[in-house]
Wavefront OBJ file of the C-alpha trace (Angstrom):
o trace
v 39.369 0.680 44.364
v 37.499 3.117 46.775
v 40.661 4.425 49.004
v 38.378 6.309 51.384
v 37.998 5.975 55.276
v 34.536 4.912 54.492
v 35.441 2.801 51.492
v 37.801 0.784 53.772
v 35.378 0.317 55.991
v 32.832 -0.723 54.130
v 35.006 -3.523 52.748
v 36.006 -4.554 56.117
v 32.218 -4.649 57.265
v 31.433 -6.759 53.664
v 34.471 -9.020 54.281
v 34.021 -9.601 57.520
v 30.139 -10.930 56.668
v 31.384 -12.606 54.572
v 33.673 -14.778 56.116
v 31.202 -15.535 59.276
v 28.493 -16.019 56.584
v 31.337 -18.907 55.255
v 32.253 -20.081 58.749
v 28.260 -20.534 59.481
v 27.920 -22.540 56.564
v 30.574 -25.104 57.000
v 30.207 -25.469 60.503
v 26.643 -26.426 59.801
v 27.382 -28.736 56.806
v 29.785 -29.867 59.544
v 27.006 -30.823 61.955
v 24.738 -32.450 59.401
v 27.528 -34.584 58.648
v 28.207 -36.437 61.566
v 24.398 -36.146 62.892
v 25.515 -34.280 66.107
v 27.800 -31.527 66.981
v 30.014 -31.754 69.918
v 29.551 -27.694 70.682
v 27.202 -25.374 70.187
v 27.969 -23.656 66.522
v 28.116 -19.681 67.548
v 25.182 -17.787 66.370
v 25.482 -15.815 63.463
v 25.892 -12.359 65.030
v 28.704 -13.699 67.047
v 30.404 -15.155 63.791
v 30.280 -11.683 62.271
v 31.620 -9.936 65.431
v 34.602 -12.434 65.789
v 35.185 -11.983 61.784
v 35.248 -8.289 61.811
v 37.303 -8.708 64.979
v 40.243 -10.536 63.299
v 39.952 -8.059 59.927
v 40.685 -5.054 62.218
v 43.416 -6.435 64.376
v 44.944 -8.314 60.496
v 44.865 -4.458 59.120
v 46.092 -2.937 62.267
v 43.089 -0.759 63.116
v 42.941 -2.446 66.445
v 45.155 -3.893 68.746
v 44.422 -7.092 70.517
v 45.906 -6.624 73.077
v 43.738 -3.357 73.762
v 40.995 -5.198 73.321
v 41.690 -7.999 75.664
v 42.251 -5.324 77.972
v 39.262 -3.697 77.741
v 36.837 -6.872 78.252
v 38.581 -8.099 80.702
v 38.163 -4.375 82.618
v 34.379 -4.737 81.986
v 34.670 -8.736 82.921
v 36.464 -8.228 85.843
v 37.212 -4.992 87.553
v 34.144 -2.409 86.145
v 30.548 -3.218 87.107
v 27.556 -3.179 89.638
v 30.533 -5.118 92.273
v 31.834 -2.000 92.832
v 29.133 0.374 93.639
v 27.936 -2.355 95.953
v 31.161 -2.679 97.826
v 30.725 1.249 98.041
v 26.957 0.567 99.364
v 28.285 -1.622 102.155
v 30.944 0.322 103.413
v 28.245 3.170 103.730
v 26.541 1.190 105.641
v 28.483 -0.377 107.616
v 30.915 2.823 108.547
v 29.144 5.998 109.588
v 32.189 8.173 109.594
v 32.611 7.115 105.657
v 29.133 7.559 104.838
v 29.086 10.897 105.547
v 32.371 11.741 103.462
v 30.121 9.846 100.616
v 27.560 11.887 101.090
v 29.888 15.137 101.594
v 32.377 13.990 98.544
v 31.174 11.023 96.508
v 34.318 11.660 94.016
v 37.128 11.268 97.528
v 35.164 8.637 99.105
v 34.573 6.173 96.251
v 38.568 6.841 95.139
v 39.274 5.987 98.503
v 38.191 2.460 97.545
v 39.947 3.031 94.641
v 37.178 3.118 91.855
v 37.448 6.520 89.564
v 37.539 7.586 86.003
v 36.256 7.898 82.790
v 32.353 8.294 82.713
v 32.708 8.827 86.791
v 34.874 11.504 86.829
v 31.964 13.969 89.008
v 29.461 11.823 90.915
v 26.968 12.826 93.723
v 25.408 9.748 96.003
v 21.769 10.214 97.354
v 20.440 8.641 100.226
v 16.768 6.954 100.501
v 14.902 7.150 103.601
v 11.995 5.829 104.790
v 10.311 9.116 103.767
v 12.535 9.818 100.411
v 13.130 7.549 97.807
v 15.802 8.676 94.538
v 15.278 8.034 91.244
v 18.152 8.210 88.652
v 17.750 8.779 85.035
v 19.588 10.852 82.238
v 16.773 12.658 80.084
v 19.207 13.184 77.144
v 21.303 10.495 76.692
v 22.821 7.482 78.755
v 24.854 9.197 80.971
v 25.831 6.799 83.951
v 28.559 6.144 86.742
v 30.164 3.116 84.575
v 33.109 3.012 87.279
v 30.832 1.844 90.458
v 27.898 0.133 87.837
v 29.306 -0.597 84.545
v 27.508 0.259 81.001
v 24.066 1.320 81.386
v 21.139 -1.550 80.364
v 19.187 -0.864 77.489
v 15.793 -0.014 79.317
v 18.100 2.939 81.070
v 18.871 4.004 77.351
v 15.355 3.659 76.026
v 13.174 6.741 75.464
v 9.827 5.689 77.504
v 12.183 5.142 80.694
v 14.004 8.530 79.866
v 10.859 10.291 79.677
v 8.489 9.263 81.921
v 10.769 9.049 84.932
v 10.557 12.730 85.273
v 6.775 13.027 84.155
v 5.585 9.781 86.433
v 8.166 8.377 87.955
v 6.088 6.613 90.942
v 4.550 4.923 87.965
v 7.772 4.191 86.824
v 8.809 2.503 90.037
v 5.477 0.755 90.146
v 6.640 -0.879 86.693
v 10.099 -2.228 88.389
v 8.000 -3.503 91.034
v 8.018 -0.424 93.955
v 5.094 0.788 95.194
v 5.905 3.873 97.510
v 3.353 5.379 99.648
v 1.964 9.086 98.975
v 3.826 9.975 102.333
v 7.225 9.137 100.793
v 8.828 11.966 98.839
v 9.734 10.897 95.153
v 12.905 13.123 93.438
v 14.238 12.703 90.175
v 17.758 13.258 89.235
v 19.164 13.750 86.326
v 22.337 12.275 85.449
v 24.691 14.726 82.678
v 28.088 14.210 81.133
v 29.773 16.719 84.123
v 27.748 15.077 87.136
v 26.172 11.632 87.277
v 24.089 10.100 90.241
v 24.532 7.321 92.333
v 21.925 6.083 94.608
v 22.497 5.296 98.143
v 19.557 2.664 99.014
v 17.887 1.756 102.662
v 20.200 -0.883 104.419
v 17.409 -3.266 104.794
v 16.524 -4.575 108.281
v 17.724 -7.965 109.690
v 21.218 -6.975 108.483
v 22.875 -5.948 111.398
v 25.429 -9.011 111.630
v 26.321 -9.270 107.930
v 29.952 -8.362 107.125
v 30.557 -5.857 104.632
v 30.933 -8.990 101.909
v 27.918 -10.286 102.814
v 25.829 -6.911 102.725
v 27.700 -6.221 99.117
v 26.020 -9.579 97.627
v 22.691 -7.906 98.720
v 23.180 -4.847 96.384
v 22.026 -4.708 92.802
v 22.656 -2.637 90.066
v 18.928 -1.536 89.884
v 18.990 -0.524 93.506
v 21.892 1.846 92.627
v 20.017 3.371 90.272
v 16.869 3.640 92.277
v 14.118 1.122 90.715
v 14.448 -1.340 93.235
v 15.072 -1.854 97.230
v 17.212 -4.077 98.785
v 16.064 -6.702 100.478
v 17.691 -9.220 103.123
v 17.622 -12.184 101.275
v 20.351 -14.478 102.938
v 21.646 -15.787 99.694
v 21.842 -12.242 98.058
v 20.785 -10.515 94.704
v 22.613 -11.049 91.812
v 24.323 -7.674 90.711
l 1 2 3 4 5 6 7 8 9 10 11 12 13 14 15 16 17 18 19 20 21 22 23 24 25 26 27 28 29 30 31 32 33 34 35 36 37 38 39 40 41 42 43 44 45 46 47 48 49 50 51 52 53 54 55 56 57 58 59 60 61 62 63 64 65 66 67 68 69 70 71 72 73 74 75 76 77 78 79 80 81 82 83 84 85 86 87 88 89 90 91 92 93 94 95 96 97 98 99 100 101 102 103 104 105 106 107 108 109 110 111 112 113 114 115 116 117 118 119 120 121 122 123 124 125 126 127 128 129 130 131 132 133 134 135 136 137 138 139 140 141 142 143 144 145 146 147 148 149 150 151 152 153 154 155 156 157 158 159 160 161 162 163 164 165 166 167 168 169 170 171 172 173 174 175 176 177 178 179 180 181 182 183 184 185 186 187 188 189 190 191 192 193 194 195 196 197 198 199 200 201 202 203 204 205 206 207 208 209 210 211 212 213 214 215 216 217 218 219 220 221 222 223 224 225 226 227 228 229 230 231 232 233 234 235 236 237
């Protein structure tokens, strides 16, 4: 028997496929059965992910409990919701947009966000004649305490690169077409200082509460690939 840190895991990773490969089956035999299925049977990848789930927390590699914790921190408390609330107290409180623009770290603790993957940030403004573009050229490197885990396209090389080689045509992709008068600049986000992006409180706003001008910020605006617009109903984030 292979007693190995890479033996164990390998039988964890076989076990665990396994056992969703099992679960799969007889929940579809299941279905065939009866002619209909009351729920939808989880898809295969999720089978495997709950399998290998249960394995680790059965062998004690993981804790549940820890886990739990975790999603429900990504669920509930870490995300795009908090770099908007930051958004709309900037804009709605000139003496604390200044300290975010003077001390992103003090002012976004003061609304108590902070921590691990956010422990240096800077916040850039966009006028009407500068517009900010965020990116990290080597890896993923991104405020996850004000916006969460990065998306994929954020990850992805062509994004990565061409963000700092063309990044009006960049924008243009998301949908923002910036005239030549506007001032473009690239930023690039690194494990000891990440960026967040500050955008232009849209016009018509002026009577929204800070609530209401939060549901108007998305993540992509944060990050600089999108404005925000004044839609009543608000973006998702």
């Amino acid at each position: 028997m292979d007693t190995t840190r890479r033996g164990m895991l390998k039988s964890v990773a076989t076990a665990a496929g396994a056992a969703a490969t099992h679960d799969l089956a007889h929940a579809q035999e299941k279905v065939h059965e009866h002619g209909h299925s009351h729920q939808a049977v989880p898809s295969d990848p999720a089978l495997r992910v709950k399998s290998l789930e249960s394995l680790l927390v059965e062998k004690g590699l993981v804790d549940r409990a820890a886990l739990d914790a975790l999603i429900d921190s990504y669920e509930h408390k870490i995300g795009p919701r908090n770099g908007a609330r930051v958004v709309a107290r900037a804009w709605a409180d000139p003496a604390y947009k200044q300290r975010l623009l003077t001390d992103a770290d003090a002012a976004i603790a003061e609304l108590g966000y902070g921590g691990m993957q956010g422990e240096h940030m800077r916040v850039v403004e966009n006028t009407p004649k500068v517009h900010n573009l965020v990116v990290c050229t080597l890896c993923s490197c991104y405020p996850w305490p004000v916006l969460g885990l990065p998306p994929v396209w954020y990850k992805s090389a062509p994004y990565r690169s061409r963000s700092v080689i063309d990044p009006r045509g960049v924008l243009r992709d998301f949908g923002v077409d910036l005239g030549e008068d506007v001032d473009v600049r690239v930023w690039d986000s690194t494990a000891e200082l990440r960026y967040l992006v500050l955008p232009e409180r849209p016009a018509g706003t002026e009577k929204l509460s800070e609530g209401a001008l939060a549901a108007l910020v998305t993540r992509d605006a944060m990050v600089g690939v999108a404005k925000v617009t004044a839609r009543q109903e608000g973006n998702p984030t």
